[in-house]
N, C-alpha and C positions, 0 to 999 in steps of 0.2 A: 458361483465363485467369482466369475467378471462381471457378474453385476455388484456387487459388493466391493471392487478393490475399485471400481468407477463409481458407486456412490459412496465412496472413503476420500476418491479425489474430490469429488464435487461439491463434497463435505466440506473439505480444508480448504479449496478456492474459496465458499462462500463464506468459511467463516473467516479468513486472514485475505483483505484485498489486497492487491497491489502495493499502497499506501501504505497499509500495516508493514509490510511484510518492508519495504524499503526503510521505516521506520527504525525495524528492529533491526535490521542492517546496521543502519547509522549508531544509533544507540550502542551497538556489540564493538564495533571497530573505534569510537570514540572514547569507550572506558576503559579499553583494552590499552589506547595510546594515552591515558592520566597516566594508567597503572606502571605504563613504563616510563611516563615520564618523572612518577616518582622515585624508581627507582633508579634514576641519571640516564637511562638507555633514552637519552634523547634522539639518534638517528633513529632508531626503530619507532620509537614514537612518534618521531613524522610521519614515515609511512602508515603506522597508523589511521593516523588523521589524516591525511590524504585517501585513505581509502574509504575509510567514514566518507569523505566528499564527492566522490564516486555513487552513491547509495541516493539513486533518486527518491525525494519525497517530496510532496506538494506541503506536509506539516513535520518538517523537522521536530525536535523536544527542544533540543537547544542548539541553534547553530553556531556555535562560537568557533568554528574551525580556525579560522584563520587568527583568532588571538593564538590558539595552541601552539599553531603551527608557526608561528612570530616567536612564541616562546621559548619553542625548538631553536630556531636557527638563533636566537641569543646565545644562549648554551652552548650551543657547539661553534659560536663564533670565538665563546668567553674562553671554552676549550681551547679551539687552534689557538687563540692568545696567550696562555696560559703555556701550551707545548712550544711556542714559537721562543716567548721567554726563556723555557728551561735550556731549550737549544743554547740561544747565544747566552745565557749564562754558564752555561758546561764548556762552552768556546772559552770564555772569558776566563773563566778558571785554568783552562788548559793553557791558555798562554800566558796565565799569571805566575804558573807551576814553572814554565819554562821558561822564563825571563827570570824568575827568584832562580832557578837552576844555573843560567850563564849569570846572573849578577854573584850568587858563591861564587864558582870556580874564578871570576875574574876577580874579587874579594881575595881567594885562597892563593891566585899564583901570584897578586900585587905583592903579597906580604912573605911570601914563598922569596921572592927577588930580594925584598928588603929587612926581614926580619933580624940577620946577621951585623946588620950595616950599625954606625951609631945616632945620635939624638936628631939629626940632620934627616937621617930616613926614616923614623920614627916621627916624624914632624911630616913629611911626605905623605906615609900612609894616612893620618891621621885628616889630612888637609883633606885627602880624598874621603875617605870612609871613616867618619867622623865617629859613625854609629855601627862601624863595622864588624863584622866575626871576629876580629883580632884587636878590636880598640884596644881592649882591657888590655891584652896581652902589650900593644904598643906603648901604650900610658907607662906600664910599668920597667920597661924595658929603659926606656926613657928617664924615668925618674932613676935607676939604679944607673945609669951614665952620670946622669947631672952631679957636680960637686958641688957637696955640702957649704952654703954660705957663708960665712966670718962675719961675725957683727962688727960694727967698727969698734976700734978701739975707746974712740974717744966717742962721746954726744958731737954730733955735726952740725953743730948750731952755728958757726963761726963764718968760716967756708965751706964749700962745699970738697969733697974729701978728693973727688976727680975731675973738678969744676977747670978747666981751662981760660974760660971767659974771668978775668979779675971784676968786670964792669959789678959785680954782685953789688947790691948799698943795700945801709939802713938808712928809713929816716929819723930812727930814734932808738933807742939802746932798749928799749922794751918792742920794738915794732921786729917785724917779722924780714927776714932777707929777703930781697927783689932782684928781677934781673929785668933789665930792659931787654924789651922785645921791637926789634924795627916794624913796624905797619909791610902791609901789602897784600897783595892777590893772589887767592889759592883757590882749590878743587875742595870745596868743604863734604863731606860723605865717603860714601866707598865706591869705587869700580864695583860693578855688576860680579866680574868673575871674585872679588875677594869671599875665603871660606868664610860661611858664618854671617856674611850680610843679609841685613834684613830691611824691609820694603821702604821703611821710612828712613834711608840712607840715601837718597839720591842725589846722585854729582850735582853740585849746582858751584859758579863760582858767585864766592865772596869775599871782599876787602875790610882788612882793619886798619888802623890807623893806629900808629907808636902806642907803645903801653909797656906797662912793666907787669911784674906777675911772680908770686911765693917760687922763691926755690924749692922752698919742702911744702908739703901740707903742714899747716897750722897746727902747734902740738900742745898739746893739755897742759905745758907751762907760759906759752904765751898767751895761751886762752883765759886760762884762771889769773892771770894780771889782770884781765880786763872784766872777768866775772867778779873777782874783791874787790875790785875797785868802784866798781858800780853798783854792788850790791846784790845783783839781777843775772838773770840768762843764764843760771848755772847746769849743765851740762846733767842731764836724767841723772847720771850715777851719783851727782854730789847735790840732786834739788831737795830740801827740805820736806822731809814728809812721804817722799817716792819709795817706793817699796824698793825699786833697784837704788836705793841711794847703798856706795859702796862700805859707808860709817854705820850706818844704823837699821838699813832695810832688810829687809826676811828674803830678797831675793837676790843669787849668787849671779847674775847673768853678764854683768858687766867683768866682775871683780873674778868672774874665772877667767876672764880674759884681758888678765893683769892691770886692768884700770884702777890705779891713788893717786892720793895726790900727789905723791913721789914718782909715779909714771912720767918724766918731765919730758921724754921724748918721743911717747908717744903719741900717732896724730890724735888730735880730738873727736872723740866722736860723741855720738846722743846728745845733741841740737838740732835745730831743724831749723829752718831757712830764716827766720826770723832773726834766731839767734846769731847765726853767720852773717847775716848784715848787720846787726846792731855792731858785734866786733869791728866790722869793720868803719860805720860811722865813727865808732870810738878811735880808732886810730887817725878817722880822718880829723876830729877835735885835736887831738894830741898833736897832730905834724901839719896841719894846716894845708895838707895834701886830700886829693879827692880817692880815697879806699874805696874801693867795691866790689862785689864778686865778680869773676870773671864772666863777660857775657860769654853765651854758648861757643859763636864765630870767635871770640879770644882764648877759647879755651882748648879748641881742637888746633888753632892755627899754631899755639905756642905746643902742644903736644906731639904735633906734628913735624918740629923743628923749624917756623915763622920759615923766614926766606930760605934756609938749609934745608926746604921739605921735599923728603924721598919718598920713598912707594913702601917705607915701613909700614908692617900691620899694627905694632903695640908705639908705644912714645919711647920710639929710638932703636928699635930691631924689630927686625921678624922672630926673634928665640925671644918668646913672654918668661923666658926663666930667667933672663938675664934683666932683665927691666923690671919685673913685675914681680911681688907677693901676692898671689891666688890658690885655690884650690889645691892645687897638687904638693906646691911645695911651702904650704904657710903655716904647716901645720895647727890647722885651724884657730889663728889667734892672726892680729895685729902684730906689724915689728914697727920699728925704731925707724923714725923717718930719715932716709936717705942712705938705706941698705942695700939696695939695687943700685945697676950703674945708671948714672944721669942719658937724657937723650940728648941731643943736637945741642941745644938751646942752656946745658947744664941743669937741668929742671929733675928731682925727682920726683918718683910713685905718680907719676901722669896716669901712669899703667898700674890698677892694683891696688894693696895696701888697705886704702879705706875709698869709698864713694864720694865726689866732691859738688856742693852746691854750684849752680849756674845761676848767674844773676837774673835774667829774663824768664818770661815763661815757654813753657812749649810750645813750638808751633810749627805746621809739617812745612817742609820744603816746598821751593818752587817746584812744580812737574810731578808730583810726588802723590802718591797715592793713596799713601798711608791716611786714619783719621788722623783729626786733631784731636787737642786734648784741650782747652781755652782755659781751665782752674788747675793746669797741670804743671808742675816744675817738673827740674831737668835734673840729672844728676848725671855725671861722666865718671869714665874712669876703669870702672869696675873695684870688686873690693878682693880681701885675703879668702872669703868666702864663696868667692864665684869660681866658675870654669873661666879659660883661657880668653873664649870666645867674648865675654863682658869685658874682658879686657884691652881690644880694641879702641886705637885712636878717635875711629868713627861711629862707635857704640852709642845708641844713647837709652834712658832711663827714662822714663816718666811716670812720680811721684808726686803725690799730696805735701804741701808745703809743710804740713805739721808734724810731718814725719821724724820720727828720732829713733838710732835705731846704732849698736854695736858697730855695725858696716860703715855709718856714714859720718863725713865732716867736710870737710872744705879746705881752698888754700885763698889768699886774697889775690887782688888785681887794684894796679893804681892807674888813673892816666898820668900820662906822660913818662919820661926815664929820666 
């Protein structure tokens, strides 16, 4: 019987040497760590393969351990990266949770204080929390304060209906009323803290020099004087052939929004900048006076009330209801120019109404961040169709010159007074 379980050993020694036998080690311990490495048990799988490399042999099958064991600690590097992510992402959240938690309640008590008050603290809230839980609710509050406008009795073509300055002239019984405007230096843009400023508004000072400039915007009977007369530049809703023509086109777009040729006091719109300057050449034929659109710095300066300039936001207050047709109370249409109260300067719809051409082209500010636009015009003002916030003296617009459009028209600019 022990000669038997000793020639059983001495059997297995000679038939598995050393070599073999460390062999099959490696081999067992190495398959064992793919097997788990395929199945993601990457830590176990290193020790795997570390113990595969343990398993002396003089003829490995394949020695690739250490690629494995590189492949491992990828994986569980990829891992903690991975975990480390979700961490400050779960943080990130948790403080996002609770910053939107105190930014309601301080949302909720601002308007808690103010909500009773009238258009003055509705104007408060709104300055703050633009985009707030109680916009809506402020907007409307606000609107059901404000009293319903009175159109004038009369067309305001004449004088201005609250104009104090007499200086107003024509140079011609067809040409448009002007006001001289004294020249000088101002803060052209917005202060940083004004609501609603945006990057390409930055403070810079700029000088004009004496100019005159449209009491009203330009209105679709001074305009078509100078569109029959010439034959030319007539206004989308009345061009030959145009779908929105308001006589014979298939399209209501203008003509819902009261444009004929009987509209005589409404401002003009559906031109584009070409058009607006040719008007104005023609007047300068007519009076032997130089007409032109207002450059940008002439047009914020006289909005702003020229030398009388306060720290207004729209042209001539901070209540865009009192100055301005927009948005909220324009009941989506055009009015009759010179329905709002005048600013400083007697000038109306600076603020509103319709959108008005700029003589020059865009181009950003000194200091300023914003891009350029270099084939871009300018348009000021904001229109009946904007929020408040386009309503702004220091607002600006940047359009393709061939633009024509319900919203937009123009007033003139002459030099000198």
């Amino acid at each position: 019987m022990h000669f038997r379980i000793l020639f059983a050993a001495f059997l297995f020694l000679a038939i598995y040497s050393p070599t073999q036998l460390a062999a099959q080690c490696y081999t067992t311990f190495r398959q064992d760590g793919i097997d788990l490495y395929n199945k993601g048990k990457w830590s176990a799988a290193k020790a795997e393969f570390q113990e595969a490399a343990n398993c002396k042999s003089d003829k490995p099958i394949n020695n690739d351990l250490s690629s494995w064991i590189g492949k491992c600690d990828k994986k569980l590097a990829e891992a903690r990266e991975r975990d480390r992510q979700r961490r400050e992402q779960e943080e990130a959240d948790r403080l996002a949770q609770q910053q939107a938690a105190t930014t309601r309640a301080a949302d909720d008590s601002f308007w808690e204080a103010l909500k009773d008050g009238g258009i003055a603290d509705c104007d408060e809230y709104l300055r703050k929390y633009a985009n707030g839980r109680h916009a809506s609710e402020a907007r409307k509050r606000k609107e059901a304060l404000t009293p319903v406008p009175v159109k004038p009795s009369t067309p305001p073509l004449t004088t201005p209906a609250t104009n104090s300055n007499t200086a107003a002239f024509r140079d011609c019984s067809e040409c448009p009323l002007m006001m001289p405007v004294d020249g000088g230096t101002y803060s052209m843009g917005s202060p940083t803290a004004e609501s609603g400023r945006r990057n390409d508004e930055c403070q810079h000072q700029e000088t004009v020099t004496s100019f005159s400039i449209g009491v009203y915007e330009v209105t679709v009977e001074e305009y078509l004087r100078f569109a029959d007369a010439t034959n030319g530049h007539y206004p989308e809703w009345l061009e030959k052939g145009n779908s929105h023509n308001v006589e014979t086109g298939s399209s209501s777009y203008y003509k819902d929004k009261g444009y004929t040729r009987n509209a005589k006091n409404l401002p003009v719109c559906g031109v584009n900048w070409d058009d607006a300057v040719a008007y104005c050449e023609w007047l300068s034929r007519k009076t032997g006076k130089k007409y032109h659109l207002p450059l940008e710095k002439e047009w914020e300066y006289a909005a702003k009330g020229g030398k009388k300039t306060r720290t207004f936001i729209y042209a001539g207050s901070n209540d865009v209801d009192a100055v301005a047709w927009y948005e909220t109370n324009a009941g989506a249409k055009p009015h009759t120019v010179g329905g709002k109260a005048a600013n400083e300067l007697g000038l109306y719809d600076m603020s509103g109404n319709v959108w008005e051409w700029c003589q020059d082209k865009w181009g950003a500010y000194p200091n300023c961040t914003a891009d350029n636009c270099a084939g871009c015009a300018v348009l000021r003002g904001g229109s009946w169709l904007d929020y408040d916030n386009y309503c702004r003296s220091a607002f600006r617009l940047r359009v393709t010159f061939t633009l024509r459009n319900v919203i937009v028209g123009f007033r003139c600019a002459r030099e000198g007074q």
